[in-house]
C-alpha positions as CSV (number, residue, x, y, z in Angstrom):
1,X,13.6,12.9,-10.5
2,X,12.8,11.7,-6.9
3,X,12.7,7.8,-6.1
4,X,9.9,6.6,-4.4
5,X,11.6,6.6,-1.0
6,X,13.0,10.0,-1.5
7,X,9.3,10.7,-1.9
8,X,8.0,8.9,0.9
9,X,10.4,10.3,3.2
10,X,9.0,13.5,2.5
11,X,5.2,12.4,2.7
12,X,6.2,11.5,5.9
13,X,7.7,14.5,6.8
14,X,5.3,17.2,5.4
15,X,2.4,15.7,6.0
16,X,2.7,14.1,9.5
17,X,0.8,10.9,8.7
18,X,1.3,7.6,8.6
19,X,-1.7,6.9,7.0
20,X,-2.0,5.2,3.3
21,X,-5.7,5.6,2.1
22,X,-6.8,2.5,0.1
23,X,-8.9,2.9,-3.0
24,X,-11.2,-0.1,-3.5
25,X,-14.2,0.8,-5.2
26,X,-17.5,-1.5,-5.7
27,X,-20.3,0.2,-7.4
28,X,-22.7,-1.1,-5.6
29,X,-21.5,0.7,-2.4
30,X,-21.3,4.1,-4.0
31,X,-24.1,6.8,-3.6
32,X,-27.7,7.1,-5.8
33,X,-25.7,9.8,-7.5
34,X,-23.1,8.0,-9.2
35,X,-25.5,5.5,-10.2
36,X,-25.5,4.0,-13.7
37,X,-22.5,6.7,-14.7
38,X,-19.8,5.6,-17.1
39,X,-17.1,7.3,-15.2
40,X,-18.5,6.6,-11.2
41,X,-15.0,4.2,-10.3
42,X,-13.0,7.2,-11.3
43,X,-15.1,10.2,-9.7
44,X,-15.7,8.2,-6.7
45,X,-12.3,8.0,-6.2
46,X,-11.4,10.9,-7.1
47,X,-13.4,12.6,-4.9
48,X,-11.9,10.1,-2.2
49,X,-8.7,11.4,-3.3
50,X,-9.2,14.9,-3.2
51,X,-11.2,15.0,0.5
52,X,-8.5,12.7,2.2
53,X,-5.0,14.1,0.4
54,X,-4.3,16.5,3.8
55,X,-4.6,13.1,6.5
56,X,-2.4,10.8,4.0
57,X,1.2,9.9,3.1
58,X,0.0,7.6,0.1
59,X,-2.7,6.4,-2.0
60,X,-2.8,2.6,-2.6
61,X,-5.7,1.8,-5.6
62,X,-5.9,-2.3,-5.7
63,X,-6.3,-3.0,-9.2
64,X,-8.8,-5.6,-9.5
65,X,-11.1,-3.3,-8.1
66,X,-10.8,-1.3,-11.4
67,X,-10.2,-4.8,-13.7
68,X,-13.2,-6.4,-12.5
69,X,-15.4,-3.8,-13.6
70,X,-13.4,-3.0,-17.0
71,X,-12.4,0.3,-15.7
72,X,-8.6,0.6,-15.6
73,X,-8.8,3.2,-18.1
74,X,-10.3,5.3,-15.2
75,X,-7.4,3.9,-13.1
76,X,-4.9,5.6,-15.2
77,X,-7.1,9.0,-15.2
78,X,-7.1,8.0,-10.9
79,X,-3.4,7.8,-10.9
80,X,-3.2,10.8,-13.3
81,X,-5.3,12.9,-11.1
82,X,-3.1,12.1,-7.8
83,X,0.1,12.9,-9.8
84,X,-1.4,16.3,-10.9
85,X,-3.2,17.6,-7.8
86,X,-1.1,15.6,-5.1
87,X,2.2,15.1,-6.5
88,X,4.1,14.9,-2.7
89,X,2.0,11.5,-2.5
90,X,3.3,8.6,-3.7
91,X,0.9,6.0,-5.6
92,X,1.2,2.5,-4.5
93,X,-0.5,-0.2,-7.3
94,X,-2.0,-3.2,-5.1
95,X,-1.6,-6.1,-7.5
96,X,1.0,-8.7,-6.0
97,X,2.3,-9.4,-9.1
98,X,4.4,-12.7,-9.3
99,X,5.8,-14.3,-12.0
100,X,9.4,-14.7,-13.8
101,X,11.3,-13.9,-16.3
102,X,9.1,-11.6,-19.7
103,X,6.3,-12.1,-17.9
104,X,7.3,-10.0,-15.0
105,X,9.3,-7.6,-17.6
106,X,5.4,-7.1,-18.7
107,X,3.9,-6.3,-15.6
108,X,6.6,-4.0,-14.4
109,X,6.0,-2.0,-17.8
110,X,2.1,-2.2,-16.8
111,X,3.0,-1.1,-13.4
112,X,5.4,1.8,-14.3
113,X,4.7,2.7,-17.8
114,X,0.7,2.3,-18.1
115,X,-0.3,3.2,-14.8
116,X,2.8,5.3,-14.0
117,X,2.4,4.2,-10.0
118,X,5.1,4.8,-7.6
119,X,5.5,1.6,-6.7
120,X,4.0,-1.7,-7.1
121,X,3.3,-5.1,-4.4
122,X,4.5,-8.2,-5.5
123,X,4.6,-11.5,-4.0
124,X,8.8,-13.0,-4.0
125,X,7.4,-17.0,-3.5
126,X,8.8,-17.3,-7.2
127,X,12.5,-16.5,-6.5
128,X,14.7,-13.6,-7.0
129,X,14.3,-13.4,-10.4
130,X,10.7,-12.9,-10.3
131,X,11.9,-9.6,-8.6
132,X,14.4,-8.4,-11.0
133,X,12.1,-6.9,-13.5
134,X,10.6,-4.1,-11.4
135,X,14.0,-3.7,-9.8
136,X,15.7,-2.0,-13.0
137,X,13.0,0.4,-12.7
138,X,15.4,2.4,-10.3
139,X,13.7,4.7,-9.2
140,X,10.0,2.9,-8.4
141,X,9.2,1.2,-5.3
142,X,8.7,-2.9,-5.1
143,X,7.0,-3.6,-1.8
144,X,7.1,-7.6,-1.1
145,X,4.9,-9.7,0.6
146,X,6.3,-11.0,3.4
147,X,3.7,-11.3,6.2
148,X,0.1,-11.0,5.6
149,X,-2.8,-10.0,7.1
150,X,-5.3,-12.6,6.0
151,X,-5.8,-15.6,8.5
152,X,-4.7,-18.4,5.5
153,X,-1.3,-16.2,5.4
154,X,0.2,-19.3,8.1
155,X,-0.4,-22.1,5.9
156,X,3.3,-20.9,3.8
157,X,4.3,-18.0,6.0
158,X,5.0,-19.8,9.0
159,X,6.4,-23.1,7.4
160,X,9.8,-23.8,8.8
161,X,12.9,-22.5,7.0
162,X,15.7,-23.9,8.4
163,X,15.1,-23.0,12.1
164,X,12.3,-20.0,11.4
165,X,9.5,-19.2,9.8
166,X,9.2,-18.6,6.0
167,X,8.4,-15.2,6.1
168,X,11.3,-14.2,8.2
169,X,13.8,-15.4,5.6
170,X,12.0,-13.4,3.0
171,X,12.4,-10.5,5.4
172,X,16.1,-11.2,6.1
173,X,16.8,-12.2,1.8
174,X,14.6,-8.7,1.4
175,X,17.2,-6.5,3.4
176,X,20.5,-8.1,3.1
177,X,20.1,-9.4,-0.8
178,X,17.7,-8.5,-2.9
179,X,17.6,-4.4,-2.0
180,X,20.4,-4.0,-4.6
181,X,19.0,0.1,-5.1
182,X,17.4,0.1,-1.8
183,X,14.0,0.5,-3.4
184,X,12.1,-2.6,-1.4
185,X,9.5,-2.5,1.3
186,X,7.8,-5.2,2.8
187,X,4.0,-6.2,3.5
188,X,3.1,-7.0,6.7
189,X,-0.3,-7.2,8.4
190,X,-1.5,-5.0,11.5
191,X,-2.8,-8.8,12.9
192,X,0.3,-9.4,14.2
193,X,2.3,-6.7,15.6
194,X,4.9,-9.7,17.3
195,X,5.5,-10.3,13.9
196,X,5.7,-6.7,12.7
197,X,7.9,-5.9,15.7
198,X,10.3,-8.9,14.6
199,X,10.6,-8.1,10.8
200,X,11.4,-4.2,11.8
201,X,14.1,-6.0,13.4
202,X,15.5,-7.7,11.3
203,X,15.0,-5.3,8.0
204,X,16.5,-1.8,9.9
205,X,14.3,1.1,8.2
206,X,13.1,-0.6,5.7
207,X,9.5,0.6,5.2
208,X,6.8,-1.7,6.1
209,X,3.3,-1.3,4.4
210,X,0.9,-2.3,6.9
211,X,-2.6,-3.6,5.9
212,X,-5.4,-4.5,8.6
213,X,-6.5,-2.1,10.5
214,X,-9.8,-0.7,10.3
215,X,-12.1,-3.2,8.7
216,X,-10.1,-6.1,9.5
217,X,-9.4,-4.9,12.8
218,X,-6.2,-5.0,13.5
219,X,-4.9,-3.1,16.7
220,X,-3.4,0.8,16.1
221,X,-1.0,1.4,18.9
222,X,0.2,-2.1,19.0
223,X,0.7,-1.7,15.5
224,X,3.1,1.8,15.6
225,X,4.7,0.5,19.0
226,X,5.5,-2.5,16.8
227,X,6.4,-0.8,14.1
228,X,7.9,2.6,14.1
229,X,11.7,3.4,13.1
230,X,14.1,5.4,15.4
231,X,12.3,8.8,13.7
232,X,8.8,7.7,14.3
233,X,8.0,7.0,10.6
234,X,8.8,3.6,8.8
235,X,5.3,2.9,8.1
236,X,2.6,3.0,5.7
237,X,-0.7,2.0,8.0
238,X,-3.1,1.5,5.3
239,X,-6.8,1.6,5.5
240,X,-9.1,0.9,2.8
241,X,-12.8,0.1,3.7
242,X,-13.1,2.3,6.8
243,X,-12.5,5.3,5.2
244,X,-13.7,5.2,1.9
245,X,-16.8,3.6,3.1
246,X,-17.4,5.9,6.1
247,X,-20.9,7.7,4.8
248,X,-23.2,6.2,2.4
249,X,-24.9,9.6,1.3
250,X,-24.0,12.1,-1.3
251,X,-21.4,13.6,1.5
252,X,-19.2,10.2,1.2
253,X,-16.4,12.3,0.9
254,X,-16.6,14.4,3.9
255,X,-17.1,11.4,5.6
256,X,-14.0,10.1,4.5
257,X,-11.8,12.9,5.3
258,X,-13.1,12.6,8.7
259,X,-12.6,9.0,8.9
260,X,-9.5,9.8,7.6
261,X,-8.5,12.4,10.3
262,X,-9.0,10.5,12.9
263,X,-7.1,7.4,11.6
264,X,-4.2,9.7,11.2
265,X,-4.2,11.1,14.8
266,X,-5.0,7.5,16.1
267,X,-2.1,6.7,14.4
268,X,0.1,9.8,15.3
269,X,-1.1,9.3,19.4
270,X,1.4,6.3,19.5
271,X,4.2,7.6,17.2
């Protein structure tokens, strides 16, 4: 069985993208023909899915999206689908999950037994031992929060650590202590490529999932520049909004692919 980086480095590879397509449906946004349908979160997305799979590297469904609305049992059909029809792309679950100790043994299982994701996003402000749960799942992906994209992200992430900001001594803990099966990535926003360009530093290859651009704006070729490893990969560059909102109609998914072609050779202009 292939890890989750073994898989990503092939994504990568084979599909020439840097691109990770996030799935974050609201109802009310979808089209008048998915209206008032038991099973719209899942065949929006699926179609979202299916339309976008050739531009992408990964698929990255937040979960609270499906929660909110009582529909993770279509998140699990979602994940089922990808695995089935697009098994070279890894599945990352958004849920920065953070706690210790059973609790995290719990939402590791949820992550990686329910949902069967690749990999999961948690946040590490509870410790290393918060971690350890989703790290005996060998061969899964645990992607950290390190730097973030939202504006708020300063009031911690910047807070002095001995000489340097907080999130820089998560990055440094994140590659030279707790990668113990070399199975971590780290979030960091597209808002601040200085910051992306200082945490590549200091983590070697380790790959970065990159929220923040499209919607929230964040800058593309200052983001790769920033960002890219020796081979011209390292990144997920995820877009969530942009793409999956790009048409309104009954075509939303052709509108999507081409949102999600051009990210991809946006992205691919600066690798």
């Amino acid at each position: 069985m292939s890890t989750f980086i073994q898989t990503l480095h092939l994504a990568w590879q084979n599909t020439n993208s840097l691109l990770c397509v996030g799935l974050d449906p609201e109802p009310t946004k979808f089209p008048g023909a998915l209206a008032n349908r038991s099973d719209a979160i899942f065949d929006f997305c699926r179609k979202i899915v299916d339309a976008t799979a050739p531009f992408a590297c990964a698929f990255k469904p937040q979960i609270a999206y499906f929660a909110a609305h009582r529909a993770e049992d279509q998140l699990e059909q979602l994940i089922a689908h990808i695995h089935l029809k697009h098994p070279a792309l890894p599945v990352i679950l958004d849920a920065k999950r953070g706690d210790i100790g059973s609790t995290a043994e719990q939402y590791a299982r949820e992550a990686f037994e329910r949902y069967r994701a690749d990999a999961v996003t948690v946040n590490p402000y509870m410790g290393f031992d918060s971690l350890e749960p989703y790290l005996e799942h060998k061969d899964k992906g645990v992607i950290v929060l390190c730097r973030t994209s939202n504006p708020g992200g300063s009031d911690l992430q910047f807070l002095d650590v001995g000489g340097r900001p907080l999130y820089q001594t998560v990055a440094q803990r994140a590659a030279e202590k707790w990668n113990t099966n070399g199975q971590l990535g780290l979030v960091v926003g597209a808002t601040f490529p200085k910051e992306i360009e200082l945490v590549r530093s200091l983590v070697g290859d380790m790959p970065l999932l990159i929220p923040g651009i499209g919607a929230q704006g964040g800058d593309v070729e200052a983001t790769v520049r920033a960002g890219r490893t020796a081979a011209g990969t390292g990144m997920l560059i995820n877009s969530s909004r942009a793409i999956i909102y790009a048409g309104n109609g009954d075509d939303y998914a052709d509108a999507a692919a081409l949102a999600a072609q051009k990210t991809r050779d946006g992205i691919n202009a600066y690798r």
